[in-house]
N, C-alpha and C positions, 0 to 999 in steps of 0.2 A: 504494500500500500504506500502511496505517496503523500508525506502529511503534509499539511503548513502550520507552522508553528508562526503564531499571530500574538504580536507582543502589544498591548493595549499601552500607550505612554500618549493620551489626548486628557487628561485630566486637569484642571486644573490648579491642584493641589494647595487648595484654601485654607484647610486647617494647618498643614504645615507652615505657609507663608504667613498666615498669622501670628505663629510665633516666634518666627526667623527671616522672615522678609523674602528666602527665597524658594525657588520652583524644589520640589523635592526630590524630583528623577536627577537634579541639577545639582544634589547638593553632597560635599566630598563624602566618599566613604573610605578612610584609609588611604585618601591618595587620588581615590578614582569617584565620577559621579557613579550614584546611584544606578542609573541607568546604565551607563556604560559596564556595571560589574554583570545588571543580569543580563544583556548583550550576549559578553563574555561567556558566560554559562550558556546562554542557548546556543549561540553559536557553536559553541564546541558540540554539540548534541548531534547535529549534523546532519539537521534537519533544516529545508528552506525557510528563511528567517523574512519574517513582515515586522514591520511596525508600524503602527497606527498613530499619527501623531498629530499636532494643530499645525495648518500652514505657516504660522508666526510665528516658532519658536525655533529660531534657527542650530541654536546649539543645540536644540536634540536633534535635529539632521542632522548635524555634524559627527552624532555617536555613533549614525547608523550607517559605517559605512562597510558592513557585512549582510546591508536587508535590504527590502524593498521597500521604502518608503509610500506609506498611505496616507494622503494628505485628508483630514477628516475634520472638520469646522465642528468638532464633537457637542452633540449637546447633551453627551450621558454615556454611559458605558456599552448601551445597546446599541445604540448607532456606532459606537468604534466597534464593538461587533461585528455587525453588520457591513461595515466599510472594510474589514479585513478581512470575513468570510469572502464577500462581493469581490474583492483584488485576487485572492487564489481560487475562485469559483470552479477550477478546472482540476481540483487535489482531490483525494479520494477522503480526506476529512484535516480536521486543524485538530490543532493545541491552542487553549486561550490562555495564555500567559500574562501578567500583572509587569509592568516595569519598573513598581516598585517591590519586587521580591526578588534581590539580588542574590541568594543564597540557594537557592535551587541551581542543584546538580543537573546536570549534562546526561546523569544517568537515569535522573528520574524522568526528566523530557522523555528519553529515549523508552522509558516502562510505558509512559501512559500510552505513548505512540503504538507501539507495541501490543499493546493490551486492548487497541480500536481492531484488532484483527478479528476479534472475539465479540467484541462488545459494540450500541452504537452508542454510548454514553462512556465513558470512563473519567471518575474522581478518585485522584487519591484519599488515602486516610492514613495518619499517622498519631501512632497513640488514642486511639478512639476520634478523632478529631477529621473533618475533613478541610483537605488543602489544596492549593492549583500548582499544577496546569488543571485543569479540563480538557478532555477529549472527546471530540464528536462526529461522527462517520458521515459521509458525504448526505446519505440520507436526511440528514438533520439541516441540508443547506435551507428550503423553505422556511424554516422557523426561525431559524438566525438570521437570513437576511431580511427578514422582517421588521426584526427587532427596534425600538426606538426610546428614545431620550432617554432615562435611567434606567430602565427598565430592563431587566439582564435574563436569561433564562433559569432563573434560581429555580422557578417549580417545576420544572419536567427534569433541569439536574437530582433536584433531590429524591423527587417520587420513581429517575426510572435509571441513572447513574450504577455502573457497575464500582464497587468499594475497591479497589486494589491496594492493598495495604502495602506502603512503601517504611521507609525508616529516615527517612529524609527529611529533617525541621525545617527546612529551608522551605518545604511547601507550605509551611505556616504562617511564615515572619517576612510580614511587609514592613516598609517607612510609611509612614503617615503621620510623627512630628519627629521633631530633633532628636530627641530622645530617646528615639526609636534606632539611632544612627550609633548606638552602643553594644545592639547585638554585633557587631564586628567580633567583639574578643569572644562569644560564644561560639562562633565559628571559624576563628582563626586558629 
C-alpha cells in the first residue's frame, strides 16, 4: 500500500502565543523548531511527506523542504484535513500526523502505516491511552474530504479505529504552551 503521511502545521497556535508571543511549531526545541524535529521523525519513516500549512507563514515553508507543501487558509483542523487528504487523493490511505508532536518515532509512522493493510481505521494506544498518527485507508477518502472548520473525524475514529498498541510516548506528547517545551529531557 502506498500511504501519505499528512502533517497538519495550519494552526494557529493561540494558546501558546499567549504566553510566549511566539508560533509554537516555530519555537526552539533543543536547538531545532518544533516542527522541524517532527519533520525529522516523519521523514525518516519513509513515507511521502505533506504538510498542511497557512500560505503566510513562510518559515514553516522553509522547514519543509522534505514535503509537499499544502497551502490551506485553515479555518480548523478539518479543513487541513481535508486539504491534505484532497493533495495525495491518489495514495491508497494517509497518516494524520500533528506538527506539534515532535517525538514520535519513525517506527511508529511506519506501525500505523503498516497496520492500514488490515484495518481501515488505525489508532495507536499507549498505556491505555490513545495517541497519533491516525491511519485511514483510501476508502475513508469521502469522509475526510468533507470534513470542515474544526470539526475532525473524532466519532467514526473512536467508534470504528482499530487499537494497535505501540510503546511509543511520543504519540502522546504534543506542545501547546512553553512549558510543554521541557519534555525534551524525557526523551533525550
Amino acid at each position: 500500500m502506498k500511504i501519505a503521511l499528512v502533517v497538519l502545521a495550519a494552526g494557529l497556535s493561540r494558546r501558546f502565543r499567549q504566553q510566549s508571543g511566539e508560533h509554537k511549531l516555530l519555537a526552539d526545541l533543543d536547538g531545532k523548531p518544533v516542527l522541524q524535529r517532527t519533520l525529522e521523525q516523519a521523514a525518516a519513516s519513509g513515507l511521502d511527506l505533506f504538510v498542511v500549512t497557512r500560505p503566510d507563514v513562510s518559515a514553516i515553508h522553509q522547514l519543509c523542504t522534505q514535503a509537499t507543501l499544502v497551502l490551506c487558509d485553515s479555518g480548523g483542523l478539518g479543513e487541513s484535513i481535508a486539504a491534505g487528504v484532497n493533495a495525495s487523493r491518489n495514495y491508497d490511505g494517509w497518516l494524520i500526523a500533528l506538527g506539534d508532536m515532535p517525538f514520535v518515532t519513525p517506527e511508529s509512522y511506519r506501525a500505523v502505516s503498516g497496520a492500514l493493510a488490515e484495518a481501515v481505521i488505525v489508532r495507536p494506544w499507549i498505556d491505555g491511552r490513545p495517541g497519533h498518527p491516525v491511519g485511514f485507508q483510501q476508502q475513508c477518502y469521502p469522509m475526510l474530504n468533507t470534513l470542515h472548520g474544526d470539526a475532525g473525524p473524532q466519532a467514526i475514529v473512536k467508534s470504528q479505529a482499530v487499537r494497535l498498541p505501540l510503546h511509543d510516548r511520543g504519540c502522546l506528547c504534543d506542545i501547546d504552551f512553553p512549558a510543554d517545551l521541557q519534555l525534551i529531557k524525557e526523551f533525550s
